[in-house]
C-alpha positions as CSV (number, residue, x, y, z in Angstrom):
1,X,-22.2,-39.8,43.8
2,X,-24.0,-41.2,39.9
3,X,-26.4,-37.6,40.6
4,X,-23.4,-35.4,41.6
5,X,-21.5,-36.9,38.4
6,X,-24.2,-36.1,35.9
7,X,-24.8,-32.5,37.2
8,X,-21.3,-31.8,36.4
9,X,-21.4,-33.4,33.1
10,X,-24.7,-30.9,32.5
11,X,-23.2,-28.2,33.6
12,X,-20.3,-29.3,31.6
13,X,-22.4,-29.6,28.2
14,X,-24.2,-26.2,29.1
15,X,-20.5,-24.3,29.6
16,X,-19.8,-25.7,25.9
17,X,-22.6,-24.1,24.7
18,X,-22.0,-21.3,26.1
19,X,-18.9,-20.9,24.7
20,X,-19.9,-21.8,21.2
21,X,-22.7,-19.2,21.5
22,X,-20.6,-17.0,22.3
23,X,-18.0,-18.0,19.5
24,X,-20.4,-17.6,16.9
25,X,-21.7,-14.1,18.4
26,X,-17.9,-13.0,18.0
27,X,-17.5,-14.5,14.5
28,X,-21.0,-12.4,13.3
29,X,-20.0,-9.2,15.1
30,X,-16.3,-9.5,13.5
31,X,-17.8,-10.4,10.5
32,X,-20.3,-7.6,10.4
33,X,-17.3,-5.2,11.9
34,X,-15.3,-5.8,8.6
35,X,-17.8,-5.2,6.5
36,X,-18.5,-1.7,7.6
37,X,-15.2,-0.7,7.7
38,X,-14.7,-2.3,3.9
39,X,-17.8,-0.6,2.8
40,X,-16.6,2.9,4.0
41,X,-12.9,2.3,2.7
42,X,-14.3,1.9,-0.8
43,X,-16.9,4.8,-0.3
44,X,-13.6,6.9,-1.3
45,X,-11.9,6.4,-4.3
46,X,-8.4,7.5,-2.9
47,X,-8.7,4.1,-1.0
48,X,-9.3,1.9,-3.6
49,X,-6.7,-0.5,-2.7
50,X,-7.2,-0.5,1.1
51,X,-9.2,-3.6,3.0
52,X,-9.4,-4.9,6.4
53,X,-9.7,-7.5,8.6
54,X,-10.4,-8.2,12.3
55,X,-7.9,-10.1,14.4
56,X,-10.3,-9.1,18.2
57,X,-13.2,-8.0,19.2
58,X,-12.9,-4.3,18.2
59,X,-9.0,-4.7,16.5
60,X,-9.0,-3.8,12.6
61,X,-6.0,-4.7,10.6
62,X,-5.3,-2.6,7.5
63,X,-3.8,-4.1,4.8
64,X,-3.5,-3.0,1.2
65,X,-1.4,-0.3,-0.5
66,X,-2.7,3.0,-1.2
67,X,-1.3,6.2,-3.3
68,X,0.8,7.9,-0.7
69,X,1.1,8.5,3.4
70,X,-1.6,11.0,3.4
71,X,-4.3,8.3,2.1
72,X,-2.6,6.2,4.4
73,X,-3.3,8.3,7.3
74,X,-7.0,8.7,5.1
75,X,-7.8,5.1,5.4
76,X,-7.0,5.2,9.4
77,X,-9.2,8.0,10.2
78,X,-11.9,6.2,8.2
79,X,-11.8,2.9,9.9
80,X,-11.7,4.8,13.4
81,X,-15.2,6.7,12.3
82,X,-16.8,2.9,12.3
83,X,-18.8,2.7,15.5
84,X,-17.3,-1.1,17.0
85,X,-13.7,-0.2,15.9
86,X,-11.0,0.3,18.8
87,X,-7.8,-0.4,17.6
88,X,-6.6,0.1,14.2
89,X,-3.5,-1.3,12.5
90,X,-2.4,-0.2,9.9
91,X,-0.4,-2.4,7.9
92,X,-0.7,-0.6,4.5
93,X,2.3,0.5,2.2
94,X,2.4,3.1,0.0
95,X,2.8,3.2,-3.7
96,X,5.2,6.3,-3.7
97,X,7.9,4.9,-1.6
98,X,8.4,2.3,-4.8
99,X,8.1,5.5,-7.2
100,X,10.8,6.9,-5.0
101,X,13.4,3.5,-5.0
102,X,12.7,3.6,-9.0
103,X,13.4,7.1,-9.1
104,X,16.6,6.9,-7.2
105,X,18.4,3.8,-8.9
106,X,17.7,5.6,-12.3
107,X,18.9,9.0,-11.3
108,X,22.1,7.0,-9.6
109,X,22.8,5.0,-13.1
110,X,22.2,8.3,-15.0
111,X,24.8,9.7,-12.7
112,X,27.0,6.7,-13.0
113,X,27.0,6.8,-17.3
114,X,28.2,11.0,-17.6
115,X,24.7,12.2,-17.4
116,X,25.3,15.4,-14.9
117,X,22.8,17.4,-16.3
118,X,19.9,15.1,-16.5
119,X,17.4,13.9,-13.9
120,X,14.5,11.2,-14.1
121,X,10.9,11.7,-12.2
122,X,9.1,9.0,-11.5
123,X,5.1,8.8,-11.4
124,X,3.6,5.7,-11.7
125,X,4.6,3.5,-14.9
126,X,6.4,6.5,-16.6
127,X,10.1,7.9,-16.0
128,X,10.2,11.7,-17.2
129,X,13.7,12.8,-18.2
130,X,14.8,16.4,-18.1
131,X,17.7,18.3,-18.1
132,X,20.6,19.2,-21.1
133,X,22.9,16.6,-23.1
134,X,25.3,17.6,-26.0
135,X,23.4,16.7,-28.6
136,X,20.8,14.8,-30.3
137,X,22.7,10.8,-29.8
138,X,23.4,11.6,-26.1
139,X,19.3,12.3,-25.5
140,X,18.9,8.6,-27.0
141,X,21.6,7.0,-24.7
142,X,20.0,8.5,-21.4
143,X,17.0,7.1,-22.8
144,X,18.6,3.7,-22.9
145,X,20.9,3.9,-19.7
146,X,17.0,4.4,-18.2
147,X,15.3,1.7,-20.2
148,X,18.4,-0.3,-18.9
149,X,17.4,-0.3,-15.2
150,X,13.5,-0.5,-15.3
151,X,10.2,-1.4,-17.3
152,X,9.2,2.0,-17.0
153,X,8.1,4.0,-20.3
154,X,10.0,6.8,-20.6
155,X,9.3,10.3,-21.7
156,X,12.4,12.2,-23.3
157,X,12.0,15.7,-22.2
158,X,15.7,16.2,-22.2
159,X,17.3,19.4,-24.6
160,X,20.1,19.0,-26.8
161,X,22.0,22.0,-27.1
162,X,24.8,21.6,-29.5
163,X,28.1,21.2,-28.3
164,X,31.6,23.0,-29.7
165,X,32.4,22.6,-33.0
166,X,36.3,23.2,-32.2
């Protein structure tokens, strides 16, 4: 019975390290996984702020935010190309969509204060105005009304055509 107990408790002790060698195998591969596909994302500029991570054997997670849905789509076909990679997914947002809220709430509050004729595009940090106010006081207001809403820096390319005199 004392040789059938320690047999079990060897092949006990050999199934754990088994398992651990196997573990660490797993942890080297993932490892080494995630650093090809981070190493080809950063090969290309456009997706800078993409990076990865792997959650199974073969199972990247893409996380990050990138310029707009076409580097989105970008940085999925890249990890893919990375031989070991099975499943991507992609968990990055865009940059745009926040360019696009920003754009919106301004053009909405432009809207709200009389400013018909004007419209804001957002890129990035800076809101362009354009369009045509009454004169020279009104182009500072919708400059405020904007300034009002956001941190953005705004460029002014809004014309003043004089009103009526009568």
């Amino acid at each position: 019975m004392r040789i059938i107990r320690r047999q079990f408790a060897r092949l006990g002790v050999i199934a754990l390290l088994m398992v651990a060698f196997v573990m660490q195998a797993w942890a080297a591969g993932s490892t080494g996984l995630m650093d090809r596909v981070n190493r080809a994302l950063r090969a290309d500029n456009r997706l800078n702020g993409a990076t990865c991570y792997v959650t199974a054997p073969g199972v990247i997670v893409l996380h990050g935010q990138v310029f707009d849905p076409q580097d989105r789509n970008l940085a999925e076909a890249t990890a893919y190309k990375i031989r070991g990679v099975k499943q991507v997914i992609n968990g990055l947002t865009t940059t745009t969509g926040e360019w696009l809220e920003q754009q919106a709430r301004i053009n909405d509050t432009l809207q709200l204060n009389g400013f018909t004729d004007v419209s804001a595009r957002v890129v990035g940090s800076t809101a362009y105005l354009s369009g045509t106010v009454t004169g020279p006081s009104e182009k500072q207001r919708a400059t405020r009304v904007v300034t009002s809403v956001s941190n953005l820096q705004v460029v002014n390319m809004i014309w003043a055509k004089p009103g009526s005199v009568f």
